[in-house]
N, C-alpha and C positions, 0 to 999 in steps of 0.2 A: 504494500500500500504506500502511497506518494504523500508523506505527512511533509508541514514544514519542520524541517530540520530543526529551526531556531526553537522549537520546544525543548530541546533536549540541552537542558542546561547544566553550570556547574555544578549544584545541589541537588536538583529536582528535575521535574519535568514541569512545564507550565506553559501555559497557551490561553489567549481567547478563545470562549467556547461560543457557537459550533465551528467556526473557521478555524482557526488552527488545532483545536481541539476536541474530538467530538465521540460517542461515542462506540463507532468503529474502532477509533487508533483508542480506544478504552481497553476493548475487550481485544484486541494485538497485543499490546500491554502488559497485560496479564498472563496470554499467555507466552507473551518472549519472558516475561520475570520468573515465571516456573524452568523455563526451555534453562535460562540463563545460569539461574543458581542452582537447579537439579536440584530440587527441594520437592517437599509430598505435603508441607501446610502451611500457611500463609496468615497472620494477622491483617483485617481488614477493618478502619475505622474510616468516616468522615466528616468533612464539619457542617455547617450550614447555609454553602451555596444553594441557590436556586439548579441548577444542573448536577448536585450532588448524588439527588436520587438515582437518576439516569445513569449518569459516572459508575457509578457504584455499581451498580445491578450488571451491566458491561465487564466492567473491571475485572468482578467475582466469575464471570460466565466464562471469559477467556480465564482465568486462572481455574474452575474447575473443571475443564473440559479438555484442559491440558494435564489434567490425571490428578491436582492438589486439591487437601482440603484448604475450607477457609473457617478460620475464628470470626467473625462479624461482630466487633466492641461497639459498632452503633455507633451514633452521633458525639464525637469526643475533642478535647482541646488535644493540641500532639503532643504534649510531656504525659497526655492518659496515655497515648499512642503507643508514645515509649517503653511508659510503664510497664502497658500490655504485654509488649516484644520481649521485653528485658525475663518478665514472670514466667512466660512459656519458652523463654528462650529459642524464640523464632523471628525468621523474618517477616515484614510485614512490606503495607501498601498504606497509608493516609492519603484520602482523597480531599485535598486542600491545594487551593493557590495561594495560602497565605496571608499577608497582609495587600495580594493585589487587589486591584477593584472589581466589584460583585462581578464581571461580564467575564474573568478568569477563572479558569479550574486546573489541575496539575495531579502530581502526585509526589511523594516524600518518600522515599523506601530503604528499609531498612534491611540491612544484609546479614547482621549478627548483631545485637546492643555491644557496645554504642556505635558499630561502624556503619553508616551510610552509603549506598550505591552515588558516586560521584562521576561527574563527566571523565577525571582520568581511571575511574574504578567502577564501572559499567552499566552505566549509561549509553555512552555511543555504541555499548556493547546491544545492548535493549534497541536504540537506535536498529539497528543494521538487521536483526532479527524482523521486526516490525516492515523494512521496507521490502524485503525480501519473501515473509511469511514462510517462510521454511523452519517448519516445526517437527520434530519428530513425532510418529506418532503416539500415542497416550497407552500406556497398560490399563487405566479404570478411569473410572468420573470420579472427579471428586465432592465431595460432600461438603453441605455447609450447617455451622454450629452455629448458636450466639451465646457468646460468654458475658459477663459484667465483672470489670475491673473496680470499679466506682468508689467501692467502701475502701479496697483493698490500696486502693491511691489518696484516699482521705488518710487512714491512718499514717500511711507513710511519709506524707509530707508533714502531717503534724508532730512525728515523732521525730523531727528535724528540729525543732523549737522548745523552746522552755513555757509551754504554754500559760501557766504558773505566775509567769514574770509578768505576765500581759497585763494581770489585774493586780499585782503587788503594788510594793508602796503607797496603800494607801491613794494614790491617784483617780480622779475620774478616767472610764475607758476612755481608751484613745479612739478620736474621731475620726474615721478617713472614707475620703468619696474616692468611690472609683469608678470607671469608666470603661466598658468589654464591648462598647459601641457595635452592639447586636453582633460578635462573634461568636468564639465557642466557649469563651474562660466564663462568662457569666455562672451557667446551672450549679458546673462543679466547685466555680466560688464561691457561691452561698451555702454550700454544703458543709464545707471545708470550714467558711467564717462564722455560720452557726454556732461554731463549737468552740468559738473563740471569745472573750468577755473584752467584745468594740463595742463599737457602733458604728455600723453601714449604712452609708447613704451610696445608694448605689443608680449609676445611669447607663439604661441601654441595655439590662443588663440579660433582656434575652433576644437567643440568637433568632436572625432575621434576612435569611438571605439576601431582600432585595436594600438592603441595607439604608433605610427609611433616613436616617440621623445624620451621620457623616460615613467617611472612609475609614480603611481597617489599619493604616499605619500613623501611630501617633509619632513618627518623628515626622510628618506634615504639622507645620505649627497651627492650621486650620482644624486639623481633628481633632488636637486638645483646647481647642483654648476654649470650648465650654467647661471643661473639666478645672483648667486654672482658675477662672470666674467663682466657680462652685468652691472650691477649696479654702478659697477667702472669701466669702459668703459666709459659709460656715464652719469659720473658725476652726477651720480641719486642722489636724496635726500634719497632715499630709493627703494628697493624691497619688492614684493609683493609674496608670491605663494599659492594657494591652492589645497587642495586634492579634488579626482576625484567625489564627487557629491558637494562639497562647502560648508561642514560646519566644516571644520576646516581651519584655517587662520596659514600662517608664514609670517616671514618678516627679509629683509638685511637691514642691517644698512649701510652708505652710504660709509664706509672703504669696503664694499661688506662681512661683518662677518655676521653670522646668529645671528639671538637673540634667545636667548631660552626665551621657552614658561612663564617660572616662569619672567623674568624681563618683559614679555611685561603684564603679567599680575597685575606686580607692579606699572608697569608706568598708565598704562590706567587706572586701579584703580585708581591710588591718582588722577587722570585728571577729572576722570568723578566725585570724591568726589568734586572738586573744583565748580559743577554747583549742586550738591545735597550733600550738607554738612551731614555727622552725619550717612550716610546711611549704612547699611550689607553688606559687602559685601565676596561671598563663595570662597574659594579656598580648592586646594584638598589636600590628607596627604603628597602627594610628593614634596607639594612646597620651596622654597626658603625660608629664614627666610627675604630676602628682601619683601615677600608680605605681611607678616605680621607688620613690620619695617616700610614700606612706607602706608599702608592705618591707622595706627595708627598712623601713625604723621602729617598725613593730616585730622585726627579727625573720620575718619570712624572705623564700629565695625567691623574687621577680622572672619570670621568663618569657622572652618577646616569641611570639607567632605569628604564619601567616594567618589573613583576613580569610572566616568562611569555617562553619563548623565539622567539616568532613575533617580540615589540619587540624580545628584546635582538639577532636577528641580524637583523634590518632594522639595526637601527644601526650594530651592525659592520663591516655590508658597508659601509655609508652613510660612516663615521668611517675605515674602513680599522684597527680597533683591534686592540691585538697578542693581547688575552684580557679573558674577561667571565668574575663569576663570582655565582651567584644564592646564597641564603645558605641554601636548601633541596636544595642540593647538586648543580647544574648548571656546570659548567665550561667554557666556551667557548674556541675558540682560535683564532685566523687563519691558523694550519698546516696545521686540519683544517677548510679550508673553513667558518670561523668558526662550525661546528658546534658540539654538546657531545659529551664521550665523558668513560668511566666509567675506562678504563684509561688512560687520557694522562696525568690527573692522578697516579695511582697512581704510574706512570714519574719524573715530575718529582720526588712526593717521596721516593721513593728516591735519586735524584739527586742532592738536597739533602741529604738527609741525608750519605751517602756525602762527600758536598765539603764540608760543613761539620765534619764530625766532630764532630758536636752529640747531642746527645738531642733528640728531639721535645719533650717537657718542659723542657728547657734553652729553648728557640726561642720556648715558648708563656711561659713567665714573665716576658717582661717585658708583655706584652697583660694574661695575666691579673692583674696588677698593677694595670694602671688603666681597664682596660673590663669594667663589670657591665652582662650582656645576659640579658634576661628569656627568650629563644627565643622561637619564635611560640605566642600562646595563642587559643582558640579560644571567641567565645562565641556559643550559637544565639541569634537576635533577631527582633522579630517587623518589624521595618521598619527594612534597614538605611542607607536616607536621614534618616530621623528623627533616628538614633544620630551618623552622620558631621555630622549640623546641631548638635545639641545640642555635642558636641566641637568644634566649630566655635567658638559661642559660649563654652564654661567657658574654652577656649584661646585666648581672643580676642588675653591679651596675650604669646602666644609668638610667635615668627617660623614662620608657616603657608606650605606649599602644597601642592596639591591633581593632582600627576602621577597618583598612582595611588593613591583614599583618600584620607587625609588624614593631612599628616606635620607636627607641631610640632616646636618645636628652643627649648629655652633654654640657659643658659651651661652648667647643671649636668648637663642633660637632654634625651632628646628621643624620640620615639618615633612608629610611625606606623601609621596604622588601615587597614584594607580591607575591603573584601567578598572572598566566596569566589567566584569565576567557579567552580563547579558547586553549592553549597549554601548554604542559609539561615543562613549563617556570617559574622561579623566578626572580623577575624584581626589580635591585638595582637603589635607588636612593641617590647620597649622598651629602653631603653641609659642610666645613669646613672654618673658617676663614682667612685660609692660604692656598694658591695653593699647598705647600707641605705638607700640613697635609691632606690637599685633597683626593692627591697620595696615601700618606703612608695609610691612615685609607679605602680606595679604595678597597688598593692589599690586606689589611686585612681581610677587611669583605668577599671578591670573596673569602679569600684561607679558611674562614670557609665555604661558601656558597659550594665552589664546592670540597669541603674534602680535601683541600691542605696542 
């Protein structure tokens, strides 16, 4: 079958549905992932697209009719996904496009917990299966189950926490709105927060394929900004949001500002060093020199990674690391099968907060004190080896290297470039000591970036 190619991405699979995705290349799919890994049963969940249902029933036909069963965990965020994979110690399929927009669908697949089928680790393998349809043929049909993870993931994330702490000293609960903007993290958040002594003010919080509200990525500062509204409105200790299958986490701080992904991964770092001293822990080449700065002074060993969760949990497994954390808001753990999840994090800072009897504001002032970070900037280019050569040269005399893009480092500055693994994109990230050295070295590096 004649699929477009450009579905078969570095992570996943993803596409507009029915044009680039639909379900034919569903049920080819399925059965190239039985053909591929020579497997006999399959974990299968999905979230709450509008094309889910469809997706799904395809997916499972090619995967039983190619000889496997399948597990069917129903309607689930993907750290359930995980979960599921990790418990049966199987691989699976999640029918999720993620935080794209409602008119996408994909899939997420899982090869062994924690490893990922990835574009260099077979993907283009499933690819080339798919356009060819050369299957072998099947010894039996496979059969379909439906299991429920649900309680079995409730427990486990909670026994992550000092649940205890939440309501101690004497404090009124802690207040926090969050925001699952009709994805998947709502159901099994309220399950999960039940059992916790808050208070939920919760928006959005069920899942809604044709996604009525806003879009499923809060690092769009249009997705959150009713959620920062709401946070200072009422007097929250914090906000909460996450993207549309739950495994990437944000969060307001309780002036209603967003934190970026590099300080929450500094702070939870040095937090979680404090209950396992001396431990690894992964961050990626985009990050803040504050992550480095704060798990070195709370005695743990920092180590830099490429961008994209297939490297960071290779190396966890590999490092045995106690948490990773991406600065686009993926949070890894060794708890959870060196997975990500969108509610762990959520858990911890609660935690934190509660033990500290701090403000989130209190905690982020001394970072934002002395680390000015540009976020990621995004420019289209028409060749972006050209671009990384040229940065190459003007940054001849910084300290260069080349894991993922290109990352310079001076005393005062540093910053690092990439390509986009799905588009025509060069993605600036940059960190200076000073908010106007920030600016200036900013507008710089863009007017080499984009020929100015």
């Amino acid at each position: 079958m004649q699929v477009n190619p450009s579905i078969f991405k570095a992570y996943d699979i993803r596409g507009i549905y029915p044009t680039d995705l639909n379900e034919q290349a569903a049920y080819l799919i399925g059965r190239a992932f039985v053909t591929f890994l020579g497997i006999e049963k399959v974990v299968v969940g999905r979230d709450m697209r509008l094309s889910g249902p469809s997706m799904f029933k395809e997916v499972t036909r090619g995967i039983t009719e190619q000889g496997a069963d399948v597990i069917d965990i129903g309607m689930v965020s993907t750290d359930q996904y995980y979960f599921a994979c990790q418990k049966l110690g199987l691989p699976g399929i999640m029918v999720t496009a993620s935080h794209n927009p409602k008119e996408y669908n994909g899939f997420k697949m899982v090869k062994k917990m924690p490893y990922l089928l990835s574009g260099d680790a077979g993907i283009q393998d499933l690819r080339k299966l798919v356009e060819s349809e050369n299957f072998p043929k099947p010894k039996r049909q496979g059969q379909m189950a439906q299991q429920d993870f649900k309680n079995e993931f409730i427990e486990k994330v909670l026994s992550l926490i000092d649940i205890e702490a939440l309501g101690a000293h004497g404090h009124a609960p802690l207040r926090i709105v969050v925001d699952t903007g009709n994805g998947m993290v709502g159901p099994i958040l309220k399950e999960v927060y039940q059992r916790l002594p808050i208070q939920l003010i919760g928006l959005y919080l069920d899942p809604d394929g044709s996604l009525p509200n806003h879009g499923l990525d809060p690092l769009q500062p249009e997705n959150r900004a009713e959620l920062q509204v709401r946070v200072k409105s009422e007097g929250a200790a914090i906000g909460f949001a996450f993207d549309g299958d739950g495994d990437r986490f944000f969060a307001i701080d309780d002036r209603g500002e967003f934190i970026s992904g590099d300080f929450l991964t500094a702070i939870m770092g040095q937090y979680l060093l404090e209950k396992h001293p001396k431990s690894k822990i992964l961050y990626d080449v985009r990050a803040s020199w504050a992550v480095v700065d704060l798990i070195t002074a709370a005695g743990g060993n920092p180590l830099m990674e490429r961008v994209g969760h297939a490297f960071i949990k290779q190396r966890m497994a590999k490092e045995e690391a106690l948490y990773a954390g991406e600065v686009t808001g993926h949070y890894y753990f060794k708890d959870f099968f060196f997975a990500d999840s969108g509610i762990i994090p959520s858990l911890i800072l609660m935690e934190m907060l509660s033990k500290k009897g701090k403000k989130m504001s209190e905690i982020l002032a001394p970072l934002e004190a002395k680390y000015f970070i540009s976020g990621e900037i995004n420019s289209k280019v028409a060749d972006t080896k050209a671009v990384m050569q040229k940065l190459a040269e003007v940054y001849k005399d910084g300290k260069q290297h080349t894991m993922d893009g290109i990352s310079v480092g001076y005393p005062t500055w540093h910053f690092n470039v990439r390509g986009s693994n799905t588009e025509p994109l060069i993605r600036l990230n940059l960190e200076a000591k000073t908010k106007e050295e920030m600016e200036r070295k900013m507008d710089e590096v863009l007017r080499v970036i984009r020929g100015g």
